[in-house]
C-alpha positions as a printed NumPy array, in Angstrom:
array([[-11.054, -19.749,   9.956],
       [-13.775, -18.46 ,   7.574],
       [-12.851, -17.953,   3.621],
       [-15.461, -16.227,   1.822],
       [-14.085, -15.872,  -0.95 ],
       [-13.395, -16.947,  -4.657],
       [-10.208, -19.169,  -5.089],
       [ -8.047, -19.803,  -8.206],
       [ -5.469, -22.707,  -7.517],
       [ -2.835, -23.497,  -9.89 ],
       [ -1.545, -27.238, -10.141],
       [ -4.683, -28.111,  -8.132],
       [ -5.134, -31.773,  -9.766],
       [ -2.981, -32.998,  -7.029],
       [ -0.564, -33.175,  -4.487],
       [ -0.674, -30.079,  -2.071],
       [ -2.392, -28.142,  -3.998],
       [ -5.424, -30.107,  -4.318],
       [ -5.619, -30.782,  -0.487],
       [ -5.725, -27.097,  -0.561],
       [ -8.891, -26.964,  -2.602],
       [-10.026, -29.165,  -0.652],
       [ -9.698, -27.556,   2.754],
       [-10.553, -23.908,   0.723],
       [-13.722, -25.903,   0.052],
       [-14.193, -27.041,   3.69 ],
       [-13.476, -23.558,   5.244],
       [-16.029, -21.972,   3.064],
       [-15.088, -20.8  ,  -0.088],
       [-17.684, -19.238,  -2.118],
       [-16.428, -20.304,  -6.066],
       [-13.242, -22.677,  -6.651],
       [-11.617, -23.111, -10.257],
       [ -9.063, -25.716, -10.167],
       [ -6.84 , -24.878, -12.773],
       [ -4.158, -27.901, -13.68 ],
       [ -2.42 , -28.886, -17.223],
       [ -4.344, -32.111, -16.385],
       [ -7.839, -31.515, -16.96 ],
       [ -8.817, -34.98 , -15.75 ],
       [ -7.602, -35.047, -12.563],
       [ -8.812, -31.219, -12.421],
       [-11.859, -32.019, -13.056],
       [-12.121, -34.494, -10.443],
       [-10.508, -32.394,  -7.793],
       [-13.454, -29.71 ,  -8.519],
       [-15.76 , -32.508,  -7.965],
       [-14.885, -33.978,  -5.036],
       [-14.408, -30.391,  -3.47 ],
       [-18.728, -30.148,  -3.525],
       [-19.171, -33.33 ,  -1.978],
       [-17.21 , -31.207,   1.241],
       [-18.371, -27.53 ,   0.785],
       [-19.861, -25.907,   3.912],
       [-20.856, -23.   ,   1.981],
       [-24.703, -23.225,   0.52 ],
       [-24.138, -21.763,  -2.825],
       [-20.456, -23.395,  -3.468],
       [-19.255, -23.528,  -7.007],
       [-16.236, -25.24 ,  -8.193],
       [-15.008, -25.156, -12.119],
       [-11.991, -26.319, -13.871],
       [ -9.849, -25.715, -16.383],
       [ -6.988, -26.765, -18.232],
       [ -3.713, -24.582, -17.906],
       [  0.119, -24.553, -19.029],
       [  1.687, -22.441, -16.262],
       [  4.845, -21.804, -18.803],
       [  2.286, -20.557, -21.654],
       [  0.763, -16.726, -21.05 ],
       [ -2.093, -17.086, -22.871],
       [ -2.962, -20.348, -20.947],
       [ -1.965, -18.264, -17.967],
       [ -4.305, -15.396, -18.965],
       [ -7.497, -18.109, -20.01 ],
       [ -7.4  , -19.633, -16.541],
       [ -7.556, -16.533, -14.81 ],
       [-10.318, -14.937, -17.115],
       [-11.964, -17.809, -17.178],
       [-12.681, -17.79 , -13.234],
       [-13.388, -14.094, -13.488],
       [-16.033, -14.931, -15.678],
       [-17.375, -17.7  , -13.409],
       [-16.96 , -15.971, -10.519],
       [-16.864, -12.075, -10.789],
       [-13.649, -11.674,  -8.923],
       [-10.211, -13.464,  -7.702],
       [ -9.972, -13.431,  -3.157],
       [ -7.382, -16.16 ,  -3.312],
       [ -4.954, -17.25 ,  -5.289],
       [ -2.626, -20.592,  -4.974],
       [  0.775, -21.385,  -7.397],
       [  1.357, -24.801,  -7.075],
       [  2.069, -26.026, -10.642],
       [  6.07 , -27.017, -10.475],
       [  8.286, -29.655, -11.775],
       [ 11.697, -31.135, -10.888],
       [ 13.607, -31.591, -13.918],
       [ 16.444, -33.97 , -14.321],
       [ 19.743, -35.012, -12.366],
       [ 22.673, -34.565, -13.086],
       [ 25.992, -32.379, -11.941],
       [ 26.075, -28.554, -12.517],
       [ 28.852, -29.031, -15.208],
       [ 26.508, -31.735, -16.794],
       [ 23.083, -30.407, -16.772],
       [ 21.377, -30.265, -20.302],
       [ 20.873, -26.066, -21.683],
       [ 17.356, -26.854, -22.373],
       [ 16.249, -28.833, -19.298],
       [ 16.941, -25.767, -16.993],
       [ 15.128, -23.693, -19.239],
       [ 12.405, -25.887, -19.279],
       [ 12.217, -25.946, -15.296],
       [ 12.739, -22.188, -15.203],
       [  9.56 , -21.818, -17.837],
       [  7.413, -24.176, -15.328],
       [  8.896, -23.236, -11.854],
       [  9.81 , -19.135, -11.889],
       [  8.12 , -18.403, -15.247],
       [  4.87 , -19.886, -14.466],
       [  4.875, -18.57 , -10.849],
       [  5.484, -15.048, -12.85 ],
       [  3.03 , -14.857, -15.021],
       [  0.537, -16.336, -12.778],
       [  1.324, -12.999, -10.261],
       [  1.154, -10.676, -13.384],
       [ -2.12 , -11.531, -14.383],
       [ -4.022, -12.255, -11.202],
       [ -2.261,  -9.654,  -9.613],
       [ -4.443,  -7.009, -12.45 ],
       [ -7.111,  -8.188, -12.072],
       [ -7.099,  -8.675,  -7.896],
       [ -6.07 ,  -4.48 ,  -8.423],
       [ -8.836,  -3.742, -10.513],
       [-11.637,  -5.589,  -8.339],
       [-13.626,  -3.796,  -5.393],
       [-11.965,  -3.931,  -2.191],
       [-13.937,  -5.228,   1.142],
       [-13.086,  -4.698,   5.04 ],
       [-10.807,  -7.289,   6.027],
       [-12.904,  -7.576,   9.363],
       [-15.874,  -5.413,   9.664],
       [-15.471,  -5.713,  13.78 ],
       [-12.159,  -3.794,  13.691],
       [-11.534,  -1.604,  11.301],
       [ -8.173,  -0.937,  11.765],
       [ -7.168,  -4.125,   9.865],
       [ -7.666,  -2.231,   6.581],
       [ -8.993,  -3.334,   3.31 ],
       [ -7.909,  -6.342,   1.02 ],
       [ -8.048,  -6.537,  -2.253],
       [ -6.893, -10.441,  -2.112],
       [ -4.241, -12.884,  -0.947],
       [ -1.624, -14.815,  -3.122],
       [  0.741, -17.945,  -2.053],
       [  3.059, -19.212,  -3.62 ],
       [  4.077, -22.712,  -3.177],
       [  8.191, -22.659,  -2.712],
       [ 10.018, -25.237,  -0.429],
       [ 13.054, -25.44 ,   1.782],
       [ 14.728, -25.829,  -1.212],
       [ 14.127, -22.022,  -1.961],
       [ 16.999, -21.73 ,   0.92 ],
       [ 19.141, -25.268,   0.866],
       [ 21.16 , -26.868,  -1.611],
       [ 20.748, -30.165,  -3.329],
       [ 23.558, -31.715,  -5.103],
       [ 22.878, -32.964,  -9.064],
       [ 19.499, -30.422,  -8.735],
       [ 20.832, -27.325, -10.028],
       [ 17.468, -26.365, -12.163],
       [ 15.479, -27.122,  -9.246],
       [ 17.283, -25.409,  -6.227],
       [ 17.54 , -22.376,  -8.531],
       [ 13.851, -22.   ,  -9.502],
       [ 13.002, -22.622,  -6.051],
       [ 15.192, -19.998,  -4.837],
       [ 13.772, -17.417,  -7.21 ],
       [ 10.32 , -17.978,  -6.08 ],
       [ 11.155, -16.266,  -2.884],
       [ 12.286, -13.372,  -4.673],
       [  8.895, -13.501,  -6.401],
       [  7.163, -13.297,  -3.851],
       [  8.985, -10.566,  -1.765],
       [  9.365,  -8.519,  -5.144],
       [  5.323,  -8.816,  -5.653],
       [  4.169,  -8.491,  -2.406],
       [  6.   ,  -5.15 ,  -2.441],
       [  4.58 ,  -3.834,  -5.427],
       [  1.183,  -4.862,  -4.347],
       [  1.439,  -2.989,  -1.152],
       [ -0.503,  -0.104,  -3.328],
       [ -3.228,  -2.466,  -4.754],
       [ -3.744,  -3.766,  -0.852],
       [ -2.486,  -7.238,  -1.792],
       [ -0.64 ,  -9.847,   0.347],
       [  1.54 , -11.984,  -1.547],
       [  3.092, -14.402,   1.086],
       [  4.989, -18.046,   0.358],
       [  4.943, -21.806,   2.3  ],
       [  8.04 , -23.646,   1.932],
       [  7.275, -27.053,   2.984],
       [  9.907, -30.218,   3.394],
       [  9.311, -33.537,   2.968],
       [  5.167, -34.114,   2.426],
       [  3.41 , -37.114,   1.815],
       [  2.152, -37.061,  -1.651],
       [  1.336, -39.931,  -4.281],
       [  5.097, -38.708,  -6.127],
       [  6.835, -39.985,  -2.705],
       [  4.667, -42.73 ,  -1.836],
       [  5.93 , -44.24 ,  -5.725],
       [  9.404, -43.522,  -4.727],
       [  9.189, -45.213,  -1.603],
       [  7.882, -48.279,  -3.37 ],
       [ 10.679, -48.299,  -5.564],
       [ 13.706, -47.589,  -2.973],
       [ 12.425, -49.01 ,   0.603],
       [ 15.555, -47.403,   2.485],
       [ 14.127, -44.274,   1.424],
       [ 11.639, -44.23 ,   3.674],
       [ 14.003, -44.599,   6.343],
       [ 16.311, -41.353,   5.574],
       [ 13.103, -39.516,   5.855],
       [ 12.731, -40.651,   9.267],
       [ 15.894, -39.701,  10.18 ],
       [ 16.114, -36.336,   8.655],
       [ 12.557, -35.611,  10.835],
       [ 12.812, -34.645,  14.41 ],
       [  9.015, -35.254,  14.099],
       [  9.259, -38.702,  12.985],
       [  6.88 , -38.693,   9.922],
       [  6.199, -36.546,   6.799],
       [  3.814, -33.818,   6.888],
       [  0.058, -34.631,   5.376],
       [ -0.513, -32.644,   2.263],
       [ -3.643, -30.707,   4.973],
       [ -0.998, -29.615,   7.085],
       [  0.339, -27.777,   4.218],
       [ -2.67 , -26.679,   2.671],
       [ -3.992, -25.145,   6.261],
       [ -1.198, -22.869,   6.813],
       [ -1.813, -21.747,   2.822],
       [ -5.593, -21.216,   4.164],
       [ -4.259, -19.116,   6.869],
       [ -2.251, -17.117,   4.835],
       [ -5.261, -16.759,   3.074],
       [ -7.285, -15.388,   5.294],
       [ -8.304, -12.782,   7.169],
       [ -6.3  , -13.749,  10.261],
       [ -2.985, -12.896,   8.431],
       [ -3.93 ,  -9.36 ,   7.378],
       [ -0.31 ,  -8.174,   8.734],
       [  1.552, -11.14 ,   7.182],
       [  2.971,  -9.904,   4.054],
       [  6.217, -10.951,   2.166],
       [  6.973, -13.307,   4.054],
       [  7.783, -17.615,   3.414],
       [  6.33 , -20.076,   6.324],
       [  8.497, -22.535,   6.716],
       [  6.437, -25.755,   7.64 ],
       [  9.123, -28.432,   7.441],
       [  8.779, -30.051,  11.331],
       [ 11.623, -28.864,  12.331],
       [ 13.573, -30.404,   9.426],
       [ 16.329, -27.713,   8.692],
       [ 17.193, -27.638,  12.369],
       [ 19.023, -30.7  ,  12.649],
       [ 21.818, -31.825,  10.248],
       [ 20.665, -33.815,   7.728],
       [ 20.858, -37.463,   6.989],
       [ 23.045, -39.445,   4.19 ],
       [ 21.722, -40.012,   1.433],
       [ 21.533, -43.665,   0.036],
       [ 23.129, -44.61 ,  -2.869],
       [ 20.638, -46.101,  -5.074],
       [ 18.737, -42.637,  -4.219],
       [ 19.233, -39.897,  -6.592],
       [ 19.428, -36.221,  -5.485],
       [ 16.43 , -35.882,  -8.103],
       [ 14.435, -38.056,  -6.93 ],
       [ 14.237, -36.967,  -3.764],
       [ 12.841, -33.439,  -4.323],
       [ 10.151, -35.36 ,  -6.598]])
């Protein structure tokens, strides 16, 4: 699966979206600008994504960016245009969680704060890459057949199956989540002109450094998981990020709108209790 592009991933100091640079990097990306409110760990991403480049003349960049903040939207995304010429891919992974509590006592400001992160951010990242994908030259999507069309680029958003489940005490996040399924089916329709696919993952439990601390501090965590997957074990943060590549690339030219659900077969079975000592929070963290 060939990418030959130029990425732009947002949130990509960690978690699923930097195993997605990384595997960008390893399918043969031509540029990659890491773009994270962390610089450090952004930084470091963009690093180790040479050290596993299989394209000769692989760049990677980062840069610092506040999803919530337009401007800081708008500097990422010029700021890989000017390193790279032009935007093929483009990842949203920057999100947050936001606090627990019941519907009735969830703090004003906290769900505006994960609404500014979580549907804002997600927003303005589509606005602005979404220009400048319009305004860039298009190429074949496969020279071989040219039936497939033209592409202008590819956008995913990072959602989860908490865009279509509830949560109790996790009103701010269930609700952003949610919206960035309208998001994406709202964008990927008015890209439709600019030759555009805007398509979303909605992953389920995954097995980041934010669950491995949460396992450490409630053990019996780790055994709900288990139980609530028919697969017996978490999804790798790759797993995720290849299906991302995928949508990516070339071999989804007539997957559009749409959200992947990649949860092993989670939200077939009924769900398991959960502890006591475990907060609804914490588990979507």
């Amino acid at each position: 699966m060939a990418l030959t592009g130029y990425a732009l991933v947002f949130g990509g100091g960690s978690g699923i979206s930097r195993a997605t640079c990384m595997t960008f990097a390893k399918n043969g990306v031509r540029g990659l600008m890491v773009a994270d409110i962390n610089i450090e760990s952004a930084t470091k991403v963009a690093n180790e994504s040479k050290a596993v480049a299989t394209h000769p003349n692989f760049r990677a960049e980062a840069v610092q960016v506040d999803v919530a903040v337009p401007d800081s939207v708008k500097r990422a995304t010029e700021a890989t245009v000017r390193a790279f010429g032009r935007i093929d891919y483009c990842v949203n992974g920057a999100g947050i969680v936001g606090e627990v509590a019941e519907a009735t006592d969830y703090n004003n400001d906290e769900f505006q704060r994960v609404m500014d992160v979580n549907v804002r951010g997600i927003f303005l990242a589509l606005k602005t890459v979404s220009a400048v994908m319009a305004s860039q030259e298009p190429f074949p999507i496969d020279p071989e057949n040219p039936a497939r069309g033209i592409s202008r680029g590819a956008i995913v958003n990072i959602g989860s199956v908490a865009s279509f489940m509830a949560i109790p005490q996790s009103i701010g996040y269930i609700t952003s989540k949610h919206a960035v399924l309208g998001l994406t089916r709202t964008a990927a329709l008015d890209n439709l002109k600019h030759n555009i696919r805007v398509n979303c993952v909605c992953p389920s439990w995954v097995d980041t450094p934010m669950i491995e601390q949460l396992l450490t501090k409630v053990p019996s965590f780790r055994e709900m998981i288990r139980a609530q997957l028919p697969m017996g074990r978490m999804a790798l943060p790759e797993e995720i990020a290849d299906v991302i590549a995928f949508l990516c690339s070339s071999k989804a030219s007539w997957v559009n709108g749409s959200n992947f659900t990649v949860d092993g077969a989670m939200t077939l079975c009924p769900s398991s209790p959960i502890p006591p000592e475990v907060s609804a929070g914490s588990i979507l963290q």
